[in-house]
C-alpha positions as CSV (number, residue, x, y, z in Angstrom):
1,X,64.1,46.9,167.6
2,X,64.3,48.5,164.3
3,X,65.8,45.0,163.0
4,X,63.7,43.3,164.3
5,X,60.4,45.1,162.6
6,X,61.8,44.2,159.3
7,X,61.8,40.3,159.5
8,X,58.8,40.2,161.9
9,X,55.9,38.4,160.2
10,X,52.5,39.7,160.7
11,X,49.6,37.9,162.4
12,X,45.8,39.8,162.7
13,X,43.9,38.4,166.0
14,X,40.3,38.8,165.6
15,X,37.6,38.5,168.4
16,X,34.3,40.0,167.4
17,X,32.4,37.2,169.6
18,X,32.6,35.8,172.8
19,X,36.4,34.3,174.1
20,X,38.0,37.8,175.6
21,X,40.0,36.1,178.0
22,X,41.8,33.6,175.5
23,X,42.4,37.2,173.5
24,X,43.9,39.1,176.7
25,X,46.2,35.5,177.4
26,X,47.2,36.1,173.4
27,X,48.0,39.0,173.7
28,X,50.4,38.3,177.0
29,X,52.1,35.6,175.5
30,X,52.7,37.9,172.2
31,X,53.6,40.6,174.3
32,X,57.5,40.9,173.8
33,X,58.0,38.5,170.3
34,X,60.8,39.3,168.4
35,X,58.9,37.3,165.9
36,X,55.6,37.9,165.2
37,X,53.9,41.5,165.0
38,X,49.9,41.0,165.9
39,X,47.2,43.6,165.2
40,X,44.1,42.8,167.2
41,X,40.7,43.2,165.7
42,X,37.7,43.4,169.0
43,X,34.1,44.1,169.3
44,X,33.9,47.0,171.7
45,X,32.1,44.6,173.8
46,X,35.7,42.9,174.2
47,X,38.2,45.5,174.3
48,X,36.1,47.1,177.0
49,X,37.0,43.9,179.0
50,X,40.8,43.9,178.3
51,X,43.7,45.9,179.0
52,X,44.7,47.6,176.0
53,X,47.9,47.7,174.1
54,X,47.6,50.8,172.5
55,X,47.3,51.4,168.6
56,X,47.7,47.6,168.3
57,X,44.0,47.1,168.7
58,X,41.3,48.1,166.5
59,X,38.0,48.4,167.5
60,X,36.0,46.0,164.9
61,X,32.4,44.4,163.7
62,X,31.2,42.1,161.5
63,X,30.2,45.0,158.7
64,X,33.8,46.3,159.5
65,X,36.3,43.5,159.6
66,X,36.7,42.7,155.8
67,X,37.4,46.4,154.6
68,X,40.0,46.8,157.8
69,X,42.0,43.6,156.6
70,X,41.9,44.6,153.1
71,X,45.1,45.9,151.6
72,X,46.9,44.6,154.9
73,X,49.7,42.0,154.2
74,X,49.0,39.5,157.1
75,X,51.1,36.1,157.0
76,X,48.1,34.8,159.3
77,X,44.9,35.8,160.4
78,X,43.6,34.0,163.5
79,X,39.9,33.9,164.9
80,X,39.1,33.4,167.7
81,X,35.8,32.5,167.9
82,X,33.3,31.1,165.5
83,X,30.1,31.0,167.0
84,X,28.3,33.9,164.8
85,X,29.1,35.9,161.9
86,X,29.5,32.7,159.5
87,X,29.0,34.2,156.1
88,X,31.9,37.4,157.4
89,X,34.1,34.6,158.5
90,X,33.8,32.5,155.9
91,X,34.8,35.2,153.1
92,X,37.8,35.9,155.7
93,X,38.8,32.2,155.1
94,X,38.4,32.2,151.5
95,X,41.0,35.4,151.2
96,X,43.2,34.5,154.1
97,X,45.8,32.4,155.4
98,X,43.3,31.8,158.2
99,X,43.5,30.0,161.4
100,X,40.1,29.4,163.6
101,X,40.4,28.6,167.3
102,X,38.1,25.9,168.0
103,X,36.4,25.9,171.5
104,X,33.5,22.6,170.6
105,X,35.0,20.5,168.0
106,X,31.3,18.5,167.5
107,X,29.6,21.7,166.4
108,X,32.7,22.8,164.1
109,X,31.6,19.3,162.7
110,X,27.8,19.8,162.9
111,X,25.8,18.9,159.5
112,X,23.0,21.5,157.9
113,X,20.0,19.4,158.9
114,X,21.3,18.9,162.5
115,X,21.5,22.6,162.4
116,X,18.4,22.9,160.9
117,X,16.5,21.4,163.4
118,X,18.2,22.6,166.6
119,X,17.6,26.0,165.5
120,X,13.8,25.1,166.9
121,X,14.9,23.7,170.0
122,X,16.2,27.2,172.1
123,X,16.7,30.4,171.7
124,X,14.1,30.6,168.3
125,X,14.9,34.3,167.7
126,X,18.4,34.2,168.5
127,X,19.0,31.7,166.3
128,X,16.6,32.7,163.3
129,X,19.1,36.0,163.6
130,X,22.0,33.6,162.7
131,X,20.4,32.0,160.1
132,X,19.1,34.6,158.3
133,X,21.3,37.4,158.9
134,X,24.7,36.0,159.9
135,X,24.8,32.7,157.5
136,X,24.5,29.8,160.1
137,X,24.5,27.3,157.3
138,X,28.0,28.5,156.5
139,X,29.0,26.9,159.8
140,X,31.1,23.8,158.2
141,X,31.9,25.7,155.5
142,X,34.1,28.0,157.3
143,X,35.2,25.6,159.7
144,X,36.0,23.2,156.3
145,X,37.6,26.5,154.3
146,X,39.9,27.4,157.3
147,X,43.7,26.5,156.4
148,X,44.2,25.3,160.1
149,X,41.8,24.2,163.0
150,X,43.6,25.3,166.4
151,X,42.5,24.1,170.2
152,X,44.1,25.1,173.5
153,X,44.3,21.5,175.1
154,X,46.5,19.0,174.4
155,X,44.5,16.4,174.7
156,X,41.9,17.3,172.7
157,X,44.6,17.5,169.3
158,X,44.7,15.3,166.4
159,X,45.3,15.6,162.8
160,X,42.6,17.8,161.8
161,X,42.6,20.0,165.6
162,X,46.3,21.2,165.9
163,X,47.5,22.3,170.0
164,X,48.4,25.9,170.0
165,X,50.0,26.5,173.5
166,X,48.5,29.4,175.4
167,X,48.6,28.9,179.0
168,X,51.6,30.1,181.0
169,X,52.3,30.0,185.0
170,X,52.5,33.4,186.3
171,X,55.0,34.5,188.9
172,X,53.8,35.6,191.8
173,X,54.4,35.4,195.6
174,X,52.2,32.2,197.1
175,X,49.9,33.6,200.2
176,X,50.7,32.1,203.5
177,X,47.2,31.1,205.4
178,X,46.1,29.2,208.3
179,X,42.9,29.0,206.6
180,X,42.4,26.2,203.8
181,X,41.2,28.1,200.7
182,X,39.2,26.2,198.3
183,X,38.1,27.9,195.2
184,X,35.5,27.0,192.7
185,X,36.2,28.9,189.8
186,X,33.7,29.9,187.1
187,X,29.6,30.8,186.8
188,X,27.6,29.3,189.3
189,X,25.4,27.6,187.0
190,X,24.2,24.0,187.2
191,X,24.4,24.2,183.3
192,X,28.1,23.7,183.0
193,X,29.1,22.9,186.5
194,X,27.7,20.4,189.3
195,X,27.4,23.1,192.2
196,X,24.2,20.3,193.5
197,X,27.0,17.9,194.5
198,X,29.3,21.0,195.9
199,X,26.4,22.7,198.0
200,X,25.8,18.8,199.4
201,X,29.0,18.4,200.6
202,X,29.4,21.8,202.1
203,X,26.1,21.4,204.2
204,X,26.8,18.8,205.8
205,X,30.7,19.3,206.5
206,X,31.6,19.1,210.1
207,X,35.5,20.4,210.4
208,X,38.0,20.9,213.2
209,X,40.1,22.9,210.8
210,X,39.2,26.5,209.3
211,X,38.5,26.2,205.7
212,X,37.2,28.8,203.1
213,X,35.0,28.1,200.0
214,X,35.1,30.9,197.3
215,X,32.6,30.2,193.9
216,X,34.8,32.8,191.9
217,X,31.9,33.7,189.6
218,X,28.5,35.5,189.2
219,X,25.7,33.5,191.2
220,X,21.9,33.8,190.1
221,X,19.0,32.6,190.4
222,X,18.5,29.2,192.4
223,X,22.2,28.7,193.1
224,X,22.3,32.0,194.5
225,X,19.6,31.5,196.6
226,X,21.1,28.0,197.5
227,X,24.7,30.4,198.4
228,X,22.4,32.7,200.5
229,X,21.3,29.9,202.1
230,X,24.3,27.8,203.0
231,X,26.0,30.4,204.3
232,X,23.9,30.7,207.1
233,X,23.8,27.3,208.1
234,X,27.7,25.9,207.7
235,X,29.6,24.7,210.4
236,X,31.2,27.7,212.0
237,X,34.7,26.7,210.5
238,X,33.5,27.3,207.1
239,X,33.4,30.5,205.7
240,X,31.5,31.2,202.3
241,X,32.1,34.1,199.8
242,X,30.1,34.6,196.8
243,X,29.5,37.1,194.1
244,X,25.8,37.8,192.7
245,X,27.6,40.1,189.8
246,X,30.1,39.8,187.7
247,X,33.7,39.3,189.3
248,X,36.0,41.9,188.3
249,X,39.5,40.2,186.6
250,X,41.6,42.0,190.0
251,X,39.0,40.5,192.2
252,X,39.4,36.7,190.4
253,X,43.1,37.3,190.4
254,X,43.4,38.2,193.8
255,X,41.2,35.2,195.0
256,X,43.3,32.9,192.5
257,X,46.4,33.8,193.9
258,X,45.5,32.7,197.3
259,X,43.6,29.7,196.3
260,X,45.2,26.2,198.1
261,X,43.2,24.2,195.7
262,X,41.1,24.6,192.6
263,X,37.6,22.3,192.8
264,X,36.5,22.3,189.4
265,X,33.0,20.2,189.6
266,X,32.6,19.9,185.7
267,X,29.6,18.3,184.2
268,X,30.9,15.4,182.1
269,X,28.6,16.3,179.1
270,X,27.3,19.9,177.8
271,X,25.8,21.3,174.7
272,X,26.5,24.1,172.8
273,X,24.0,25.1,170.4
274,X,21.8,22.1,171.6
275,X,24.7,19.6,170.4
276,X,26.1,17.4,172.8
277,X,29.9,18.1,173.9
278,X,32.3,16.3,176.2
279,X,34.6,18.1,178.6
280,X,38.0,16.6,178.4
281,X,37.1,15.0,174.7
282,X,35.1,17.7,172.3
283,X,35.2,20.9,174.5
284,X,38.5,22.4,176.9
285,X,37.0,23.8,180.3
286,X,38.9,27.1,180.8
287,X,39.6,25.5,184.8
288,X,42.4,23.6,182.7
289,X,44.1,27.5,182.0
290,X,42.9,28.7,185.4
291,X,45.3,25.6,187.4
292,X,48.0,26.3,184.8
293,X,47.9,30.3,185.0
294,X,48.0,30.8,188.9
295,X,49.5,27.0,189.4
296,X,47.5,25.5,191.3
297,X,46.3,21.7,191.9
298,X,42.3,21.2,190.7
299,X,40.4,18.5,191.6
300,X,37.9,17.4,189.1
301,X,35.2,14.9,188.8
302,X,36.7,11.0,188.4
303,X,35.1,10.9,185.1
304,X,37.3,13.3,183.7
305,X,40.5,12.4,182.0
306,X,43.7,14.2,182.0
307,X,47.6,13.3,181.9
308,X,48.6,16.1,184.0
309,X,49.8,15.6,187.4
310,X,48.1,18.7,188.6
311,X,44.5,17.8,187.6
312,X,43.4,15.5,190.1
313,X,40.5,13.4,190.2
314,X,38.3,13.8,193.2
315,X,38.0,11.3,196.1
316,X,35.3,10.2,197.9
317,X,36.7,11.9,201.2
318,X,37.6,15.4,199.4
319,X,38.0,17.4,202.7
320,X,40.5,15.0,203.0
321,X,41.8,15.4,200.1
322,X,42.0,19.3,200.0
323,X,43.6,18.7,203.2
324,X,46.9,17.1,201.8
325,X,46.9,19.0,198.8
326,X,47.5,22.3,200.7
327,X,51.2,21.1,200.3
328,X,50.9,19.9,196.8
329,X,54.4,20.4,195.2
330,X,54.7,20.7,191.5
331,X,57.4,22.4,189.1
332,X,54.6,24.6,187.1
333,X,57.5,26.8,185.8
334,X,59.7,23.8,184.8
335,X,56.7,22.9,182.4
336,X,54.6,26.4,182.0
337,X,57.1,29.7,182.4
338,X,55.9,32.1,179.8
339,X,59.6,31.6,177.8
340,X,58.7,28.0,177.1
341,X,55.4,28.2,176.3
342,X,56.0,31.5,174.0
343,X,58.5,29.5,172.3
344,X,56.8,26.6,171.5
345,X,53.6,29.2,170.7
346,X,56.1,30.5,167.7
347,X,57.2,27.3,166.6
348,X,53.5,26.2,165.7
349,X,52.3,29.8,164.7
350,X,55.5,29.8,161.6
351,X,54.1,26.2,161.1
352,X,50.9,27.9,160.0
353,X,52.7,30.3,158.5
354,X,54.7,27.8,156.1
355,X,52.1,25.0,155.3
């Protein structure tokens, strides 16, 4: 090992924001490199969600995160999130070899005077905060001052958004069930996610077979009073389980793991930050790492576009379609084990490291 420490170039992961389940799959994939040493840099907010490695993670904020990295020789810092603390993060890029994971690519675009006048459109004190406090208007300048723009889909890459790969199929044993297990992963909001058309088709679903529908996520307000009432009224082949608080990460993992099929309703369009964002073109919907971590087949809305085999756009007969897809077959691990993804992970993160 002792070799190894002296050749091992040194990356600083900071996540002071929102994304700590991109940081937890970070730090699994960085695990066991023989390559790359990371210190990780989290709000208390996030560590308190993750499993902790020990002295390699640093409890951080935005007054703190300058004077930890100072005097540390770091081959790369990577953030990420950049949806607050502009003016911090923007000095980080100035003095940095600095990567920034981007999670909407139209707001890393945004210009001052669209940001100027969304400010007024939601969230007036919220946002005031960033503006005066946390240096909103630096928003495209630290995007702009960043060596490197990262995203985690494929699909969404180009010149200026490079694909750093992340997601890796975990090995597990499959659950056996006579029961068809459908789970919709995520929030239960009508915000990001057509649960309308799910709660439709549910209510009216007349089955000879014994199927379960799981909404993996915290309910609230009306759609958990929709859940509440659906449950009581479904054909007595269906079974219904819902959450109204926040799903524990054994609970989601243990649901996952038994899952037959993903259904991944996605609302074609979203905003973030009242700018308009695409699923599939401008914004990655964290489903796409849900079917590739537990590999699993997802079915999502027609409209959506995707090369892999394993997202599948939905039919108009879905029953029938979960139906067959309970002996969906693909090689996740030919395409996803954690060695090939880790290695190709490396080859892009010395990439950033040499250009």
């Amino acid at each position: 090992m002792a070799k190894y420490l002296k050749i091992m170039k040194k990356i600083a992961y900071i996540e002071i924001d929102t994304h700590a389940e991109i940081a937890q799959d970070f730090m699994h994939l960085m695990h066991d490199s023989k390559q790359f040493s990371v210190d990780y840099y989290f709000s208390e907010k996030i560590k308190n969600q993750l499993n902790d490695y020990g002295n390699l993670v640093h409890v951080s904020d935005s007054s703190m995160i300058l004077d930890q990295l100072s005097g540390k020789k770091y081959d790369l810092v990577i953030i990420g999130t950049v949806h607050r603390y502009f003016n911090t993060f923007f000095n980080i890029c100035k003095k940095y070899n600095t990567s920034i994971i981007v999670h909407n690519l139209n707001f890393s675009e945004i210009s001052k005077l669209d940001l100027i006048k969304n400010v007024f459109k939601n969230d007036l004190v919220y946002r005031l905060k960033l503006w005066w406090k946390e240096g909103l208007f630096y928003t495209n300048k630290t995007y702009g001052r960043a060596k490197n723009l990262l995203v985690l889909d494929q699909e969404l890459s180009s010149v200026r958004f490079k694909f750093l790969p992340l997601f890796y199929t975990k090995s597990f044993d499959n659950f056996k069930s006579e029961v068809l297990t459908i789970v919709i992963p995520g929030g239960v909001s009508q915000k990001r996610r057509d649960y309308e058309h799910v709660f439709k088709i549910i209510q009216n679903l007349k089955v000879q077979e014994n199927m379960s529908f799981i909404f993996l996520g915290k309910a609230k307000g009306n759609e958990l009073k929709e859940l509440e009432n659906l449950s009581k009224i479904v054909d007595k082949n269906i079974t219904i389980n819902y959450f109204s608080e926040r799903v524990s990460a054994k609970i989601f993992d243990e649901w996952m793991k038994k899952a037959d099929v993903l259904w991944c309703p996605i609302q074609q369009e979203t905003e973030f930050f009242s700018n308009k964002e695409i699923y599939g073109k401008t914004k990655m919907t964290g489903n796409l790492g849900d079917a590739i971590k537990y590999g699993k087949p997802a079915v999502f809305p027609e409209n959506y576009s995707s090369k892999l085999e394993f997202i599948i756009p939905e039919e108009e007969n879905i029953i029938k379609q979960f139906l067959k897809l309970k002996n969906f077959q693909y090689d996740f691990q030919k395409d996803f084990s954690k060695e090939k993804i880790q290695k190709d992970s490396e080859l892009l993160l010395n990439q950033l490291i040499s250009t």
